[in-house]
VOFI-727012 format. One record per residue (C-alpha): residue in three letters; y negated, x, z. Coordinates in steps of 0.5 Angstrom, whole numbers, always signed. Example, Ala and Ser with C-alpha at 12.3 -4.5 7.8 and 13.67 -1.06 7.14 Angstrom:
+------+-------+-------+-------+
| code | north |  east |    up |
+------+-------+-------+-------+
|  ALA |    +9 |   +25 |   +16 |
|  SER |    +2 |   +27 |   +14 |
+------+-------+-------+-------+
This chain:
+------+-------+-------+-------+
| code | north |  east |    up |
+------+-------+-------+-------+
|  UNK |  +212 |  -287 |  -315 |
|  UNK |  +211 |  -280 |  -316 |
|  UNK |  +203 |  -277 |  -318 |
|  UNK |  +201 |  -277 |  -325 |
|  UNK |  +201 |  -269 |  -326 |
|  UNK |  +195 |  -266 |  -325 |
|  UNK |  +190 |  -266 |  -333 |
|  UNK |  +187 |  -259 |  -336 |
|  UNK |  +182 |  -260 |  -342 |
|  UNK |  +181 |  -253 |  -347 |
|  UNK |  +176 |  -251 |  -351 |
|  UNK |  +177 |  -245 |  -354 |
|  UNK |  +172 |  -241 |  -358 |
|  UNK |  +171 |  -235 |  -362 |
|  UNK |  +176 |  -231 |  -366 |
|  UNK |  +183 |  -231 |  -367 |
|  UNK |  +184 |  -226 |  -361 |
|  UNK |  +180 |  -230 |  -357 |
|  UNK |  +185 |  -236 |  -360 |
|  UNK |  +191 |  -232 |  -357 |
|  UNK |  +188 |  -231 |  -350 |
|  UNK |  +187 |  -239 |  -350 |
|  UNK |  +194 |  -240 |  -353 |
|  UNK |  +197 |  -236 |  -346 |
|  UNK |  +193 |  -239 |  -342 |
|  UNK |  +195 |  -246 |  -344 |
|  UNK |  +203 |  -243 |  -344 |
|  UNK |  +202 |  -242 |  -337 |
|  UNK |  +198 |  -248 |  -336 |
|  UNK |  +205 |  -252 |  -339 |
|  UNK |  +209 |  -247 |  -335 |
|  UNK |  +206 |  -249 |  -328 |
|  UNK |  +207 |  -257 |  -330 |
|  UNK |  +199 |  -258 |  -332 |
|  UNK |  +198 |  -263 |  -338 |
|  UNK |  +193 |  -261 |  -344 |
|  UNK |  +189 |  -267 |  -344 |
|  UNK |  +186 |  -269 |  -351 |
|  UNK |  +179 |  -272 |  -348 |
|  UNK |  +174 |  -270 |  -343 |
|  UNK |  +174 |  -277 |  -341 |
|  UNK |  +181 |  -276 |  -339 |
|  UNK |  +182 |  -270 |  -335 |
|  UNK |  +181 |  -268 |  -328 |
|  UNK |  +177 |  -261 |  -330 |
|  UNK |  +176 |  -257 |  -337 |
|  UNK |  +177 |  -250 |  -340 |
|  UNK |  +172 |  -246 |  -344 |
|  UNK |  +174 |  -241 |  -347 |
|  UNK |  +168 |  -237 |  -350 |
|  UNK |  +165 |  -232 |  -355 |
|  UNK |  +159 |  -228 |  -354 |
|  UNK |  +160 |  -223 |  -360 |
|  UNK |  +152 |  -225 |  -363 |
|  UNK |  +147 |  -230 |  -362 |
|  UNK |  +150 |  -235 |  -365 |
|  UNK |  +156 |  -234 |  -362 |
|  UNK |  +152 |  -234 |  -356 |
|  UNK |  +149 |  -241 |  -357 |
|  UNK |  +156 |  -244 |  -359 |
|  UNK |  +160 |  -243 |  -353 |
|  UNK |  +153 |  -245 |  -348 |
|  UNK |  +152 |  -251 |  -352 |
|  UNK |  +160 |  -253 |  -351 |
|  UNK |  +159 |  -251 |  -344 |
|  UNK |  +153 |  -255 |  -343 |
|  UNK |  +158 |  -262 |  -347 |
|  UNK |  +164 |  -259 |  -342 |
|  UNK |  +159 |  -261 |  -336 |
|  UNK |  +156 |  -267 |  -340 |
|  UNK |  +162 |  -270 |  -340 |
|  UNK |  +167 |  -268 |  -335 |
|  UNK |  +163 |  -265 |  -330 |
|  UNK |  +168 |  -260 |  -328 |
|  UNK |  +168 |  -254 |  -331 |
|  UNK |  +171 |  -247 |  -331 |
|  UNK |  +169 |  -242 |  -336 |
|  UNK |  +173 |  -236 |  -339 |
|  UNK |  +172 |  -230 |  -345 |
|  UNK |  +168 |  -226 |  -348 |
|  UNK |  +161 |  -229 |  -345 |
|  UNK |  +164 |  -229 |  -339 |
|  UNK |  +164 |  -222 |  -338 |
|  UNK |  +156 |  -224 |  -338 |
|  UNK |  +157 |  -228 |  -333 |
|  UNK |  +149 |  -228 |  -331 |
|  UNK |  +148 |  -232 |  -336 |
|  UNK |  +153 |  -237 |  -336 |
|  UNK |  +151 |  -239 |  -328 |
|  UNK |  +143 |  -239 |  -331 |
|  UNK |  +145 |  -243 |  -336 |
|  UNK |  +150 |  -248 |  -332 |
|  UNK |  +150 |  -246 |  -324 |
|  UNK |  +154 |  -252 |  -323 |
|  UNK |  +159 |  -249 |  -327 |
|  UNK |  +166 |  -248 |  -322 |
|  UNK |  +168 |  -240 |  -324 |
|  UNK |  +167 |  -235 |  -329 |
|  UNK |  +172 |  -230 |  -331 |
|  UNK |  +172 |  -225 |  -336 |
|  UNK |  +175 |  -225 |  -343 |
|  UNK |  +183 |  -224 |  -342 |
|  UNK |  +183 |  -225 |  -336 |
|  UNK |  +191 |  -229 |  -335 |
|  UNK |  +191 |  -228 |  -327 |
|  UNK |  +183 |  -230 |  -325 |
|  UNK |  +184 |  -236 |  -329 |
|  UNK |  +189 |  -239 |  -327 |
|  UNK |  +186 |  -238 |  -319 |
|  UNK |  +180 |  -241 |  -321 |
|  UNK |  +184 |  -248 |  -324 |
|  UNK |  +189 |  -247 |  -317 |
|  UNK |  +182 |  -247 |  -313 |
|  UNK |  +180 |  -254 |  -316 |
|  UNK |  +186 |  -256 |  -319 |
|  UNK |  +192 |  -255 |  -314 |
|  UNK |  +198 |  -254 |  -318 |
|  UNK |  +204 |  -260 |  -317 |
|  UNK |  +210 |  -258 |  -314 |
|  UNK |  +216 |  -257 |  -318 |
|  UNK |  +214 |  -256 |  -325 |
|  UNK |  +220 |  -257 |  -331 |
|  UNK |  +219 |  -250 |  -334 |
|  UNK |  +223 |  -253 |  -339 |
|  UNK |  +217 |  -257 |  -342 |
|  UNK |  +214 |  -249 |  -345 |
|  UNK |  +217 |  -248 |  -351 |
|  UNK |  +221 |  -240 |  -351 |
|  UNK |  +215 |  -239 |  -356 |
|  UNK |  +208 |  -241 |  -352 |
|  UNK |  +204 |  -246 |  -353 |
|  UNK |  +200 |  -245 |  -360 |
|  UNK |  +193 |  -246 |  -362 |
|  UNK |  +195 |  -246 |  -370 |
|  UNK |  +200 |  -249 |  -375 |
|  UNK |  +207 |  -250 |  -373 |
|  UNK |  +209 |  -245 |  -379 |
|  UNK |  +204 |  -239 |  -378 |
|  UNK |  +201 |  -235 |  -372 |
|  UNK |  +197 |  -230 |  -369 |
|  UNK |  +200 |  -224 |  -365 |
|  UNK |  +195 |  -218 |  -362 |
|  UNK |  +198 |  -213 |  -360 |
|  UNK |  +193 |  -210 |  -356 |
|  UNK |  +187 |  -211 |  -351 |
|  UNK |  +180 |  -207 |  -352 |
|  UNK |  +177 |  -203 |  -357 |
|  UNK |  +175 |  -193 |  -356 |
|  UNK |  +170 |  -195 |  -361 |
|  UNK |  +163 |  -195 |  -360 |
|  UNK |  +159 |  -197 |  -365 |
|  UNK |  +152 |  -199 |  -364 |
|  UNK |  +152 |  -205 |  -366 |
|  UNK |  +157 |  -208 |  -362 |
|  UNK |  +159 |  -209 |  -355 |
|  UNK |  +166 |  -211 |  -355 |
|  UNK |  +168 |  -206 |  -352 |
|  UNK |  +164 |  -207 |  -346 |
|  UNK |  +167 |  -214 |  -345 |
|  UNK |  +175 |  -212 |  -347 |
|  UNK |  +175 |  -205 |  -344 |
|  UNK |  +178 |  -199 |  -347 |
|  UNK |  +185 |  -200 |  -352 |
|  UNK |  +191 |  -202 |  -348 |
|  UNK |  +197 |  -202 |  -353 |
|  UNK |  +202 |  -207 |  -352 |
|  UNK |  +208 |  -205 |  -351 |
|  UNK |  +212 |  -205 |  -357 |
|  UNK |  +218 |  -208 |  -355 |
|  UNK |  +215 |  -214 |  -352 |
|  UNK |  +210 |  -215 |  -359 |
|  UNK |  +217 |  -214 |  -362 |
|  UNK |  +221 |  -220 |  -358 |
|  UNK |  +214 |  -224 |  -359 |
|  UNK |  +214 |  -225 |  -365 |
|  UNK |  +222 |  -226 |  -366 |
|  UNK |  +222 |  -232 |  -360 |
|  UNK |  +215 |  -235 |  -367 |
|  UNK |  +220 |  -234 |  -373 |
|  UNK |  +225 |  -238 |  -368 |
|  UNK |  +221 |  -244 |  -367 |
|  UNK |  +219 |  -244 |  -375 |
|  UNK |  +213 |  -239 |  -376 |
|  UNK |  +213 |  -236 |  -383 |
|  UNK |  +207 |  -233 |  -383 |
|  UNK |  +206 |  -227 |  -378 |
|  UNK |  +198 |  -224 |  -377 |
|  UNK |  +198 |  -218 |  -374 |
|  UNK |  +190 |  -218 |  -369 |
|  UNK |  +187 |  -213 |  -365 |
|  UNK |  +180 |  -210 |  -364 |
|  UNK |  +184 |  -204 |  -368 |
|  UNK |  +190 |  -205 |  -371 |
|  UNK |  +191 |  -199 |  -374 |
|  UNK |  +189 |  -195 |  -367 |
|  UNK |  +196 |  -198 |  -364 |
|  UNK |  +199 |  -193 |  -359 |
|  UNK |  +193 |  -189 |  -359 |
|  UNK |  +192 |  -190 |  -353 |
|  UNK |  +200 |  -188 |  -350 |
|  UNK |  +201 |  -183 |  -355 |
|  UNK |  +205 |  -186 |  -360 |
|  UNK |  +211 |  -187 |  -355 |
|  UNK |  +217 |  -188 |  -356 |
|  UNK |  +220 |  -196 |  -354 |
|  UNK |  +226 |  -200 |  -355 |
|  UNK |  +227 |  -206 |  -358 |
|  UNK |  +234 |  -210 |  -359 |
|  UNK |  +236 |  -203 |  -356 |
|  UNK |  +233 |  -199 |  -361 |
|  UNK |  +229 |  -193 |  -360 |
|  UNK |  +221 |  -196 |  -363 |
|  UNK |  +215 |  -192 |  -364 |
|  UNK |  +209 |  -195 |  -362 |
|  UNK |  +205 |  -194 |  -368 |
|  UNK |  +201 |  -198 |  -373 |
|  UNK |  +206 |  -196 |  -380 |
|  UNK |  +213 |  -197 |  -375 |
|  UNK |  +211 |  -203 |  -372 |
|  UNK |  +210 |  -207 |  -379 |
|  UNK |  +216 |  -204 |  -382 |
|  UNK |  +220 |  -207 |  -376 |
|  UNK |  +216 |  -213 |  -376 |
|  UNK |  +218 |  -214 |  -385 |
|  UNK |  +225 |  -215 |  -382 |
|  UNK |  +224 |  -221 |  -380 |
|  UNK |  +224 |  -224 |  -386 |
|  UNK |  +217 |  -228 |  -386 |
|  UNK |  +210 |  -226 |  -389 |
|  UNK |  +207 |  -220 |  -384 |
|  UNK |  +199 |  -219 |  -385 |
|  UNK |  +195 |  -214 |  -383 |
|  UNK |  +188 |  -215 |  -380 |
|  UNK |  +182 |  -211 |  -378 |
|  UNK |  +185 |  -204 |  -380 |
|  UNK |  +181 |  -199 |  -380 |
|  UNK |  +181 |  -193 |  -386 |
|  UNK |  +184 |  -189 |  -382 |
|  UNK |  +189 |  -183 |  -385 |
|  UNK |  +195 |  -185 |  -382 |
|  UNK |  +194 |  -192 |  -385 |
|  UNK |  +197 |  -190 |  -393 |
|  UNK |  +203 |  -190 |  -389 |
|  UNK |  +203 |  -198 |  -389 |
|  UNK |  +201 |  -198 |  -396 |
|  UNK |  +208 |  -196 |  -399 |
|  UNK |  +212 |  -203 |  -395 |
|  UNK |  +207 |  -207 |  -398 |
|  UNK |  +210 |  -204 |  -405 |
|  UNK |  +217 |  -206 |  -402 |
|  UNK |  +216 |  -212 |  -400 |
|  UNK |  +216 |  -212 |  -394 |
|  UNK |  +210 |  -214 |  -390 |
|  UNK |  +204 |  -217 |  -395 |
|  UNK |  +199 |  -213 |  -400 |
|  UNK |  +194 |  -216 |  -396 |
|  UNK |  +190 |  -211 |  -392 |
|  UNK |  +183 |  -213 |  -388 |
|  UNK |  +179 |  -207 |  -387 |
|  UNK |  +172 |  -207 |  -383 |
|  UNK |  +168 |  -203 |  -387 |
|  UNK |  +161 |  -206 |  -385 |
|  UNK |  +157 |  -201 |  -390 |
|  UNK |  +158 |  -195 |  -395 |
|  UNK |  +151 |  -191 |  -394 |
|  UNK |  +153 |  -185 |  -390 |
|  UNK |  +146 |  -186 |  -386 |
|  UNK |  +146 |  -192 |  -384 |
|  UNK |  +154 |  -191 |  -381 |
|  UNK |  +152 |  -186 |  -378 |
|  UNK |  +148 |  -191 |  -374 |
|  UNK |  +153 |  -195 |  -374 |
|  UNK |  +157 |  -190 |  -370 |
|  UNK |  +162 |  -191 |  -376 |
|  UNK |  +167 |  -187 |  -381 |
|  UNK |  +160 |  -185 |  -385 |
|  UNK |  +164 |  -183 |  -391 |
|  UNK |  +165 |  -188 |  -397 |
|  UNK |  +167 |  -183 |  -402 |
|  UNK |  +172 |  -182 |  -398 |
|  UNK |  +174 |  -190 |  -397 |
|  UNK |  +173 |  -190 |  -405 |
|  UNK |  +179 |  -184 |  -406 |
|  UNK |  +183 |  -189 |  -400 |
|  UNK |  +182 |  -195 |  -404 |
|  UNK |  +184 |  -191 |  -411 |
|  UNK |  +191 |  -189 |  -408 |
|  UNK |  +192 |  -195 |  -404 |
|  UNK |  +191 |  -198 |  -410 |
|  UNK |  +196 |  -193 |  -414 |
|  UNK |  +201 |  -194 |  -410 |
|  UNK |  +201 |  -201 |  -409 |
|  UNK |  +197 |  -205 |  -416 |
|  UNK |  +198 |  -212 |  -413 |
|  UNK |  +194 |  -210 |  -407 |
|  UNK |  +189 |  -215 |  -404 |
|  UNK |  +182 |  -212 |  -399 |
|  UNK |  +178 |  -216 |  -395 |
|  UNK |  +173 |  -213 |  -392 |
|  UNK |  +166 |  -215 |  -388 |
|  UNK |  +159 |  -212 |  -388 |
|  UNK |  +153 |  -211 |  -385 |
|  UNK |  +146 |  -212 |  -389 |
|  UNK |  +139 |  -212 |  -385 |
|  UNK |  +141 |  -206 |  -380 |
|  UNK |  +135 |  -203 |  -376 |
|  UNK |  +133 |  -197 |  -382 |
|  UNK |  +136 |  -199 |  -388 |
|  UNK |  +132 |  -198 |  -394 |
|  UNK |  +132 |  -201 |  -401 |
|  UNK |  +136 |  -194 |  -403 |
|  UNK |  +141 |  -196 |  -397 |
|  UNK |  +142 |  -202 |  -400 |
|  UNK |  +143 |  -200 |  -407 |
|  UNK |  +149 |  -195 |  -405 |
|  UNK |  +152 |  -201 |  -402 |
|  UNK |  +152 |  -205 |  -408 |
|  UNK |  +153 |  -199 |  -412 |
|  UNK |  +160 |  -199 |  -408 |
|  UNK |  +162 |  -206 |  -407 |
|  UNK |  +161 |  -205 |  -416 |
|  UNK |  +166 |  -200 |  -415 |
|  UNK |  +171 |  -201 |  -410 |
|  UNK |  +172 |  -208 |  -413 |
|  UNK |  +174 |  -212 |  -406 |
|  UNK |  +178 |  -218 |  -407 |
|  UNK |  +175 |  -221 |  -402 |
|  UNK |  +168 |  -220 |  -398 |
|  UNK |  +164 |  -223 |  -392 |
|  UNK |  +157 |  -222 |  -390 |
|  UNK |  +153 |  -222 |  -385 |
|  UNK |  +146 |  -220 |  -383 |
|  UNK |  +144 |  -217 |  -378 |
|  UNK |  +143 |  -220 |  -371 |
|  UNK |  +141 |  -215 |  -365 |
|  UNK |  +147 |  -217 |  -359 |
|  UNK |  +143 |  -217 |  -352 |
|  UNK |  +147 |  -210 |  -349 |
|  UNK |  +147 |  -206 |  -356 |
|  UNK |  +145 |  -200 |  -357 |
|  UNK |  +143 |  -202 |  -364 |
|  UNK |  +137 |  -205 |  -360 |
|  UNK |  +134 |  -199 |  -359 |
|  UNK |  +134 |  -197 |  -366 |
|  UNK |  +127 |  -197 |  -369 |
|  UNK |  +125 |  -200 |  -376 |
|  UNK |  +127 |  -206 |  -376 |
|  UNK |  +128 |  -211 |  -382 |
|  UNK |  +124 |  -217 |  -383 |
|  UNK |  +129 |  -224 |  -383 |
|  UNK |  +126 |  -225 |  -391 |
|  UNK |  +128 |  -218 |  -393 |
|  UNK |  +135 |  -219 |  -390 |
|  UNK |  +137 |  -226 |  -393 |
|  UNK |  +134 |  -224 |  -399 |
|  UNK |  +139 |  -217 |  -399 |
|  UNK |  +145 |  -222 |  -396 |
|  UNK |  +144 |  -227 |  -402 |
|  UNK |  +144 |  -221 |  -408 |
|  UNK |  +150 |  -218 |  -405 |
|  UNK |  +154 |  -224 |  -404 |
|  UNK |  +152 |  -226 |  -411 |
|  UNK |  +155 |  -220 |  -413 |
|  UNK |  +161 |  -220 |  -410 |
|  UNK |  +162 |  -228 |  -413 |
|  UNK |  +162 |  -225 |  -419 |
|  UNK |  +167 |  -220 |  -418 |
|  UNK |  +171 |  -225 |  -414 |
|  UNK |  +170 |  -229 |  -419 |
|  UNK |  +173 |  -225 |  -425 |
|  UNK |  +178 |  -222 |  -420 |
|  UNK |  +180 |  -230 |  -419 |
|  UNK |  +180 |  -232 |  -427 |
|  UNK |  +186 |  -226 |  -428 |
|  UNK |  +191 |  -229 |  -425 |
|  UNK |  +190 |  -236 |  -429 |
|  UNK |  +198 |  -236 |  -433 |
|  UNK |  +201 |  -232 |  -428 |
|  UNK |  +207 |  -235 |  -422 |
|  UNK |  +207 |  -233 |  -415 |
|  UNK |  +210 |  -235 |  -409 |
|  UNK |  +205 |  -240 |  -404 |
|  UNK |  +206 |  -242 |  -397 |
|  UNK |  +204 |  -249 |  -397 |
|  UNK |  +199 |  -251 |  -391 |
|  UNK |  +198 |  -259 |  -392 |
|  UNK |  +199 |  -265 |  -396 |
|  UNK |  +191 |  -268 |  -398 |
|  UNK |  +190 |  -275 |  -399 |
|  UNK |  +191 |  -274 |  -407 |
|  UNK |  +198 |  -271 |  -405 |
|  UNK |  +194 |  -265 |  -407 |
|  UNK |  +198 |  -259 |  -404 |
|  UNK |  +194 |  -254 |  -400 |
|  UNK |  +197 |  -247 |  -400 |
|  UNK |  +196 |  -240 |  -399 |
|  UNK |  +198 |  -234 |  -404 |
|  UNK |  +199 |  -227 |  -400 |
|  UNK |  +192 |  -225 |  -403 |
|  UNK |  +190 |  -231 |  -398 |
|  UNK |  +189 |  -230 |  -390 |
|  UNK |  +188 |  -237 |  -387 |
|  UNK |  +180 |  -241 |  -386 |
|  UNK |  +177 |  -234 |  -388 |
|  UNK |  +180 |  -233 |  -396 |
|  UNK |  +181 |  -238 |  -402 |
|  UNK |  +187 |  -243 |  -403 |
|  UNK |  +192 |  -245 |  -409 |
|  UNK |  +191 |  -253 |  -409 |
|  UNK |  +198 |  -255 |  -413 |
|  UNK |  +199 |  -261 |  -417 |
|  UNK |  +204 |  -266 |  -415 |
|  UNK |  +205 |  -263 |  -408 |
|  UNK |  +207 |  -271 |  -405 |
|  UNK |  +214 |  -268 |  -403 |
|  UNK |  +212 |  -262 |  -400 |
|  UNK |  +210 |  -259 |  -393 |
|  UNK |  +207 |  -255 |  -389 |
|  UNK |  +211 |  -249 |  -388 |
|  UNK |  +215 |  -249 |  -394 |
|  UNK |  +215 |  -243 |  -400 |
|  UNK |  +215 |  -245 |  -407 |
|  UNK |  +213 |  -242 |  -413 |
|  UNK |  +207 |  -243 |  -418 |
|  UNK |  +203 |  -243 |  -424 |
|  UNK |  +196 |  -242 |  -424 |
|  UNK |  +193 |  -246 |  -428 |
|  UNK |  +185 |  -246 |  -426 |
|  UNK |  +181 |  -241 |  -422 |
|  UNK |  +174 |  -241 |  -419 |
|  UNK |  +169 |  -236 |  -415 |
|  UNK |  +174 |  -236 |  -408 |
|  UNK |  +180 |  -242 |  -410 |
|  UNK |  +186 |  -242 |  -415 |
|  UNK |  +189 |  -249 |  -418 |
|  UNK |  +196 |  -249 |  -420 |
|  UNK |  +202 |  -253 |  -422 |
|  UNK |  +210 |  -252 |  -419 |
|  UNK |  +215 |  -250 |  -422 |
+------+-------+-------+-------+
């Protein structure tokens, strides 16, 4: 009789970047014959692959490990904390191994360490695709590693290392082996999305045999003739960026723009280490919105940084009132063990940030709110995610990235699935989510 296969547990944690690292790690898993074990109880050794971007984040992926050790016993430990491995192995000596974040080859010596890889694994059993994290019908793809940033409030760079693009024609094979296997929707993710092939200098690659540049506009244009939804994350407001603006406007990739813009005073994003010009991000977003009127914008922001005034404060909500984003996530600020932000002086007290935090995200409900309410009578295409209970239909517009922006619950969805296009009219509107009938 043969021997059952050997069975990994995976936890995977942190952002959709994160989520992608785990997604490969357990293609190679699957590829060697290992087997994904839903339970602790049931596998041989458990995966944690963690985040370690804040302190919450931080207490997140330690109590995990912690459950992991609790449960299991047997523990390997993977991502961004692991590139804090100090901290982990004070936490947790009897943890097996650490390696760090996008570390494939580390890992999979650690798991053959503690759990030998059978013999003879079917390659047949991982589909052309990989094994995914996310619904069938959308994806993540990163197309690269690392981030040449340095802002001070951050210390990715430091785990991930410096930009490393990935090369064009394997980003592009990638996402043709997705929409092969079902995936309608494709979220384009990096720590700089719109810095691909900065590092290589834009070169030339191929594709199908075709010349392709590795640049950010060419990529998406590539990625538009594939005929599923492209969406942009994490993109910064960089010149170059007005060139995606115009296949939005045609079509071919989704008006959906995430950009980081993390403040709009001039002085605390010059201590931020960031692009420290709103006026100049204002004239951006008027341009972009004059070539394509339907544009959507998320961004996220800081409140609370070391230094801001009530008058830094002020400006941004001046800017939020002005630049009128569709979608807005807030966060105060939390010193990150390793920043250069620590060393930065006037902090601000806890009260006086969630009290800024309240009245910006109050401001933005509104907005978001009137911006919401407008749409109440037109028709759009929505991508359906799931059936409630209710046959209440759970679907996403081209204005909404998936577990961060609203939802368009449409009536009636009980012969509906996920992944199916259909169009809508919208009927109701709240401060994030639509309600809407098919037609």
């Amino acid at each position: 009789m043969s021997k059952d296969p050997p069975k990994v547990g995976f936890v995977s944690l942190g952002c959709p970047k994160a989520l992608v690292d785990s997604e490969r790690i357990l293609t190679q898993l699957r590829a060697e014959g290992y087997v994904v074990s839903p339970s602790y109880d049931d596998a041989d050794l458990v995966l944690v692959n963690t985040c370690g971007f804040i302190d919450s984040a931080v207490e997140e992926s330690l109590d995990a490990i912690g459950e992991a050790l609790a449960e299991n016993g047997r523990v390997i430990v993977t991502g961004c904390l692991g590139a804090r491995a100090q901290v982990i192995n004070q936490a947790y000596p009897q943890v097996l191994a650490v390696t760090g974040p996008q570390e494939l080859a580390p890992v999979m010596e650690a798991v053959h360490r503690y759990l030998p890889r059978p013999h003879d694994p079917y390659l047949d059993l991982v589909p052309q695709q990989g094994i995914k994290l996310t619904p069938r019908h959308y994806a993540y793809l990163k197309i690269s590693e690392g981030c040449n940033h340095h802002c001070s409030f951050c210390i990715i760079p430091s785990m991930r290392g410096r930009l490393v693009s990935r090369p064009v024609g394997q980003v592009m094979d990638e996402a043709e082996n997705l929409v092969r296997a079902g995936v309608k929707e494709l979220l384009v993710i990096s720590q700089d999305t719109s810095a691909y092939g900065v590092d290589v200098k834009y070169r030339t690659g191929f594709w199908q045999g075709r010349p392709l540049r590795t640049r950010m506009s060419d990529l998406a244009r590539a990625l538009g003739g594939l005929d599923v939804w492209v969406r942009l994350h994490y993109v910064y407001p960089y010149p170059h960026v007005d060139n995606a603006i115009p296949l939005m406007q045609e079509g071919k990739i989704l008006p959906y723009l995430d950009v980081p813009f993390q403040h709009a005073s001039t002085r605390i994003l010059k201590a931020m280490k960031r692009p420290a010009d709103s006026e100049d991000n204002l004239a951006r977003i008027r341009a972009w919105r004059q070539i394509c009127p339907d544009l959507t914008l998320r961004s996220t922001f800081i409140v609370g940084f070391p230094g801001e005034t009530e008058d830094d404060f002020t400006i941004l909500l001046d800017f939020l009132s002005e630049a009128q984003l569709d979608r807005v996530g807030c966060f105060t600020y939390s010193a990150v063990d390793g920043a250069a932000a620590n060393a930065l002086p006037d902090p601000v007290a806890e009260e006086v940030k969630q009290e800024r935090y309240a009245r910006l995200m109050a401001l933005q409900a509104g907005i978001s709110a009137a911006k919401l309410e407008a749409k109440i009578g037109s028709t759009m295409t929505v991508l359906v995610d799931e059936i409630a209970g209710d046959g209440t239909a759970i679907a996403r517009s081209a204005a909404d990235a998936p577990e961060i922006d609203g939802a368009v619950m449409v009536k009636g969805g009980e012969q509906l699935s996920a992944g199916d296009f259909i169009r809508v009219r919208i009927t109701g509107a709240g401060e994030h989510d639509l309600w809407a009938d098919s037609l």
